[in-house]
Residue, then its C-alpha position, 0 to 999 in steps of 0.5 A: x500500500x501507498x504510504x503517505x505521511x502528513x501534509x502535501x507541499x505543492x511545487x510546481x514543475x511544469x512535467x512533473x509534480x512531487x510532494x512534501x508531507x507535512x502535519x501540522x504545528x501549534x499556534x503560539x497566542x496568549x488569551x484570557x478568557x474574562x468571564x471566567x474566575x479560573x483563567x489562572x488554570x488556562x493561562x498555565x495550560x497555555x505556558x504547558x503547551x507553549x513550552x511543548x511545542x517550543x521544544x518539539x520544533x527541534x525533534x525529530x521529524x515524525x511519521x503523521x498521526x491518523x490525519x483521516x481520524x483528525x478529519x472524523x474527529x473534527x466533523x463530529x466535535x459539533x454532532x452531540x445534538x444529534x448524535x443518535x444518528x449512525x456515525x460508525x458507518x462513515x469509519x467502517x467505510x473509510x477505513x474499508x477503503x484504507x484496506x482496498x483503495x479505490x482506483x483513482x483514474x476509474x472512480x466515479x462521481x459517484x464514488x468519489x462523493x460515496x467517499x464523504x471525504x470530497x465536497x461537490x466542488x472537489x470532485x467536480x475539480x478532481x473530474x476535470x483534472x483526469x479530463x483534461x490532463x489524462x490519468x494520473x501517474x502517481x497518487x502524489x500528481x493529487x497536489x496538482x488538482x486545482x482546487x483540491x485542498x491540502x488536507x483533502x489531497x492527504x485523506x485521499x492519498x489514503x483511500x484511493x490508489x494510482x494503478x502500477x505506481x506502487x504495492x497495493x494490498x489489496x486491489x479494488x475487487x480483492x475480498x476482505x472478512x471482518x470478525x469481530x468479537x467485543x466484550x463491554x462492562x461497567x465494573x460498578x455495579x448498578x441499582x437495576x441489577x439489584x433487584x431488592x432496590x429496583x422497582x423495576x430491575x434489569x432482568x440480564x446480567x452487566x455484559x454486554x456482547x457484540x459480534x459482527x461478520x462482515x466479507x466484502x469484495x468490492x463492485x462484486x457482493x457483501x454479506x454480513x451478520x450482526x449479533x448484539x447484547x447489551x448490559x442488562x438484556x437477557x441472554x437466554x433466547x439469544x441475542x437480543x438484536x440480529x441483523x444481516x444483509x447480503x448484496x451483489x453489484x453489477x449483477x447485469x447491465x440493468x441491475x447495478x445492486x441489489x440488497x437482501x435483509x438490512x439496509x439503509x437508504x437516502x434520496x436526495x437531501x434527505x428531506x423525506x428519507x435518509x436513515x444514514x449518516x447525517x452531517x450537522x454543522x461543524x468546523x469543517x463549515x462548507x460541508x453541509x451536503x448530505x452525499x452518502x452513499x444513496x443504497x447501503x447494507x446495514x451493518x452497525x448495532x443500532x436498533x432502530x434506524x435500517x430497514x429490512x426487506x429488498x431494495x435495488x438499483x436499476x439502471x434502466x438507460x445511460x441517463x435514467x436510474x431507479x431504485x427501489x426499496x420494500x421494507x418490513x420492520x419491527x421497531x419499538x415504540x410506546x404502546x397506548x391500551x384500551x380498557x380491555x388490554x387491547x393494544x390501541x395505538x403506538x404514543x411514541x418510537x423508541x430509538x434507544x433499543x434497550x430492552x432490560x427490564x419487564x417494561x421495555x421488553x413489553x415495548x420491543x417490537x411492539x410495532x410493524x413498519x413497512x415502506x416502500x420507495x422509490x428514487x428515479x433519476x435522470x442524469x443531465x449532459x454533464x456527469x455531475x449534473x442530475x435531477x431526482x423524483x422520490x416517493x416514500x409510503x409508510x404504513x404503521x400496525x397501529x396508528x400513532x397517536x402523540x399526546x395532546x400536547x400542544x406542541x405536538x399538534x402537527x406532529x404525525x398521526x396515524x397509521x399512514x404517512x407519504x411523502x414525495x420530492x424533487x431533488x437536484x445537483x447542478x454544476x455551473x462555472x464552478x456553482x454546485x446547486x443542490x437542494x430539494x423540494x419535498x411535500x407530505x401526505x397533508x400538503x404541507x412543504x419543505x424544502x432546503x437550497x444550497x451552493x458550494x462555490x471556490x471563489x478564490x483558491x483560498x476561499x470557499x463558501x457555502x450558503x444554505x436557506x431551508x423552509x419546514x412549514x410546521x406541518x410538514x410531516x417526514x418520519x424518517x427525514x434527516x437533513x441539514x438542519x438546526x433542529x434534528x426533526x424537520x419541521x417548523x424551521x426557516x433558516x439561512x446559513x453561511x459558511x467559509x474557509x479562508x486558507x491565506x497560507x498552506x500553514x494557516x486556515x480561517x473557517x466560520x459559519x453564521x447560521x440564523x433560524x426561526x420557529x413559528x410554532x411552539x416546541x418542547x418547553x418553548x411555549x411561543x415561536x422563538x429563534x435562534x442564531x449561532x457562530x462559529x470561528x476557528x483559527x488553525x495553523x500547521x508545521x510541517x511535521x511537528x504540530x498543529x493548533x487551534x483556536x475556536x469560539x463558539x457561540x450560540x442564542x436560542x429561547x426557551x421557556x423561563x426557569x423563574x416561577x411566573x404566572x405565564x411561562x414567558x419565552x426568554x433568551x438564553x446564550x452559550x459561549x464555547x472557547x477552545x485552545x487546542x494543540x497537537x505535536x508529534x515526536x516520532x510515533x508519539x502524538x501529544x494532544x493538549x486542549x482547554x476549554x470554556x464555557x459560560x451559560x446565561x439566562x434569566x440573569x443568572x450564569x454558569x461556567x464551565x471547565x474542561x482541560x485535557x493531555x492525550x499521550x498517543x503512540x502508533x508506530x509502523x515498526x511495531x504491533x503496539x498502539x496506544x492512546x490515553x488522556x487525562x481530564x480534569x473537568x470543572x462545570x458548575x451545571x448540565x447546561x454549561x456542559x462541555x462534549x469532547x471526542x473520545x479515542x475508542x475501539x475501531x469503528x467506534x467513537x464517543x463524544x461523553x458530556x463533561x458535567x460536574x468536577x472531578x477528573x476522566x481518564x481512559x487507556x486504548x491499548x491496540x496489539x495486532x498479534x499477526x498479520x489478520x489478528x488484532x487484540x484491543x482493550x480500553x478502560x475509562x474512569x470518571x471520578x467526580x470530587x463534587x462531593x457527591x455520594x452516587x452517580x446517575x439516577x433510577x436503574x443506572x444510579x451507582x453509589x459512590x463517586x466514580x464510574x469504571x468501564x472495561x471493553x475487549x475486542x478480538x479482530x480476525x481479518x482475512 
């Protein structure tokens, strides 16, 4: 394989290009925060790492760190809000693509932007690149791409490939099997497994299980099994969720794919379906385009989001493409009973999928799905250019009925639900114009615009403007958005990366919104706005740094006893220092953060200050990363989210919310060439004085809380 280590540095020749790698550096900048009593503590972190990077710029020059991990890590530092959507797919297909590179000089639109690692503008420049100049000759020809940034030329070095210009272990159709075997628990125990204390206790024991299988040769099959258990289930009848798929591509030149057992699906912007990965806004602020791949197995563990039957893709001309998808699923959900018992309809969807004690388990399964749907596209002139009509019909075993709330009085109710739309993605002079228009069954509108321009080759823009009618109704959306459910939203939002030297990069973003309904604790329309402006710089082969403020307005109802729930602002103020250095196979990653909570004249702060110590070499099988945080946030909504190192395929972003310290150790052994040993363990320990953690079932006396995780990889 192609090994490629830190950043590309450009120079031209005009017969032929060569890179430099080069990671990152720090930025050396002295700030006080000055709505805080503890900059004391900030300011010595900065000294601490200031002193680090200061003496780091005469060690040795160092293979990279994991830059497509770094890429990860920075779309979903901002996800917390919708972290319920399946992340982990996006890591097993990026590294799938670490194992079995794509060939560059054959790739598609479509594959490319199947990548999620490319914006339109990108793929569009890398397509034009190939047309007018002939194949690359080498994965390093990728600094020549006019419009391709450094960090994206770097990531995708990584997953794609050059043909004869270097060892590729694995070639595109070579098949590669994943074993995967995990053991999970919490070494305190909890109050549900006491059944003396619990009201309603866990019915299983604290292990949980996980064991998946997964064979995949790509642009040929994929089939797979997923067998999981959580904490506290029952393991007596089996595992309590299984899921398997089986799917074959290029079966015959009308029939590209076709999918049997679990899948998930996106048509268009996802305005009416999209059960994959949802991109939120984050410090990569362009990236607002929802272009995952539109047919995929399913293959993570969560519960509540696949669908289960057959879909396919059928290309039925070289312009016109249908795909089309039937689906039959139990899902969990709140049942509401008549005075006989008889079950009457459904108050609620569950997507949490735990089912441990007698009252979860009388809510699993408890309600049959089915959908069908279908997405014809017609493929314009130009091979970017393409335009979309979609259809999605859902019916429900019992009708949903939400309580009468009036929040919920355009919420969706009903045994039915239907939704279609038209969806775009035009290229011109440079301009990607993408977005959708969406109707549900009621007549109620919905639709999202969006453009992705390079004004300059240091400038990139993103604008987006979005409109949810109140009682628009779309079960299983999930697209751009302020608000994870789409409806009652108009918004407008701005986005830039400002790239003045290969060393510094400036992006932000100004989003706006309104609500003209009412919403949970939010008895009268409200709005809200939010900003977002980090500064990075980068060495070449010794650090990086970061400086991000956020800061974010919404309204909500007051926490002041009054005779009417008055709607007031509340404010929150995010500022983060962070720096990485990189000695050899040793990554250190330093990172402080503030936060400062307002609203009915009353504040909260908060403190999160961390030191990771990283190490992976490719001399030997060891790989290891830790931290150590001291957290210091005086309430739940100053709380400050951090990304967590975790086992493959696997991320955690926890909420740090207290005073006390964290800490974790990720050990990685690969005992062979297809066999990998990994082991994590965390601790949080609060010093708030505070005698049990959590609350009901999962409170824990005393002060700290444990977790332990194995897991066994054989690859072949």
């Amino acid at each position: 394989m192609t090994k490629c280590y830190g950043y590309f540095k450009m120079k031209r020749d005009k017969k032929s290009k060569k890179i430099v790698f080069q990671p990152k550096k720090e930025q050396k900048t002295y700030f006080q925060h000055p709505f805080f009593s503890f900059w004391r503590l900030f300011t010595a972190f900065f000294v601490i790492s200031l002193y680090f990077n200061i003496t780091l710029l005469y060690a040795q020059d160092a293979p990279n760190a994991d830059e497509l991990n770094q890429w990860l890590q920075d779309i979903l530092e901002n996800q917390e809000e919708t972290s319920d959507f399946d992340f982990n797919t996006i890591f097993e297909d990026l590294y799938f693509r670490l194992q079995s590179p794509l060939n560059i000089n054959r790739a598609t639109a479509t594959e490319l932007s199947d990548l999620q690692v490319l914006s339109p503008i990108e793929v569009n420049a890398l397509l034009l690149h190939r047309s007018r100049y002939g194949d690359l000759q080498d994965i390093y020809e990728l600094q020549a791409v006019e419009g391709l940034s450094i960090d994206k030329a770097r990531i995708l070095s990584r997953l794609c490939y050059v043909p004869g210009s270097g060892l590729i272990l694995n070639r595109e159709t070579d098949p590669i099997t994943n074993l995967y075997l995990k053991w999970e628990r919490d070494l305190q125990t909890r109050r549900g497994y006491d059944p003396e204390q619990a009201s309603s206790p866990y019915l299983g024991d604290p292990n949980a299980l996980y064991a998946r299988l997964h064979r995949r040769a790509p642009l040929d099959w994929s089939y797979g099994l997923t067998l999981e258990k959580d904490a506290g289930e029952r393991l007596s009848k089996g595992p309590d969720f299984i899921s398997g798929h089986a799917m074959r591509e290029n079966v015959s030149p009308v029939l590209d794919k076709i999918i049997f057992g679990d899948y998930s699906t996106r048509f268009g912007q996802g305005l009416i379906l999209n059960n994959g990965f949802g991109i939120g806004k984050s410090s990569y602020t362009t990236s607002i385009k929802t272009d995952a791949p539109t047919l995929r197995p399913y293959t993570s563990a969560q519960e509540n989001i696949y669908f289960r039957g057959i879909a396919a893709e059928l290309r039925l001309s070289d312009r016109w493409q249908l795909i089309s998808m039937l689906s039959s699923a139990s899902h969990d959900a709140n049942v509401l009973y008549d005075d006989s018992g008889r079950p009457l309809a459904v108050s609620s969807l569950q997507t949490i999928g735990l089912h441990r004690t007698i009252n979860e388990i009388e809510d699993q399964n408890s309600l049959q799905v089915s959908n069908v749907g279908l997405r014809l596209t017609h493929q314009l002139p130009s091979p970017s250019d393409q335009i979309s009509f979609n259809a999605l019909y859902g019916h429900y075993s019992l009708p949903i009925q939400p309580s009468n709330t009036p929040y919920n009085q355009y919420r969706l109710s009903g045994d039915q639900s239907l939704n279609i739309s038209l969806d775009h993605n035009v290229m011109i002079d440079g301009y990607n114009w993408f977005g959708e228009l969406a109707i549900s069954k009621n007549g109620a509108l919905a639709t999202t615009q969006s453009i992705i321009t390079t004004l300059d080759p240091r400038l990139d823009l993103a604008l987006n403007v979005r409109y949810f009618d109140r009682a628009y109704q779309a079960p299983l959306s999930n697209s751009f958005a302020e608000s994870s459910r789409i409806q009652d939203e108009q918004g407008a939002y701005v986005g830039l990366i400002y790239t003045p030297h290969r060393s510094w990069r400036i992006s932000g973003y100004a989003d706006f919104w309104q609500y003209a309904w009412l919403r949970f604790r939010v008895d009268a329309p409200s709005a809200g706005h939010e900003y977002l402006l980090k500064i990075e710089h980068y060495k070449k082969r010794k650090s990086r740094s970061y400086l991000q403020y956020r800061y974010e307005r919404k309204e909500e109802n007051t926490s002041l006893e009054t005779r009417i729930d008055m709607v007031v602002p509340r404010s929150l103020h995010r500022l983060r220092l962070h720096t990485e250095h990189h000695v050899g196979a040793l990554t250190l990653r330093s990172r402080a953060e503030l936060s400062h909570f307002t609203k009915d004249n009353s504040s909260e702060n908060g403190l999160l200050i961390y030191q990771d110590v990283n190490y992976s070499s490719l001399e030997y099988p060891l790989s290891v990363t830790s931290r150590i945080a001291y957290f210091d946030v005086s309430d739940f909504d100053s709380r400050i989210y951090a990304f967590e190192n975790d086992l493959l395929y696997e991320y955690s972003i926890p909420a740090y919310n207290g005073q006390g310290w964290r800490y974790y150790l990720n050990l990685r052994y690969r005992l062979s060439s297809p066999i990998m040993i990994e082991g994590r363990w965390s601790q949080t320990v609060y010093t708030d004085d505070r005698e049990s953690i959590g609350s009901g079932n999962t409170e824990i006396s005393g002060n700290k809380l444990t977790n332990v995780k194995l897991q066994l990889r054989y690859s072949f």
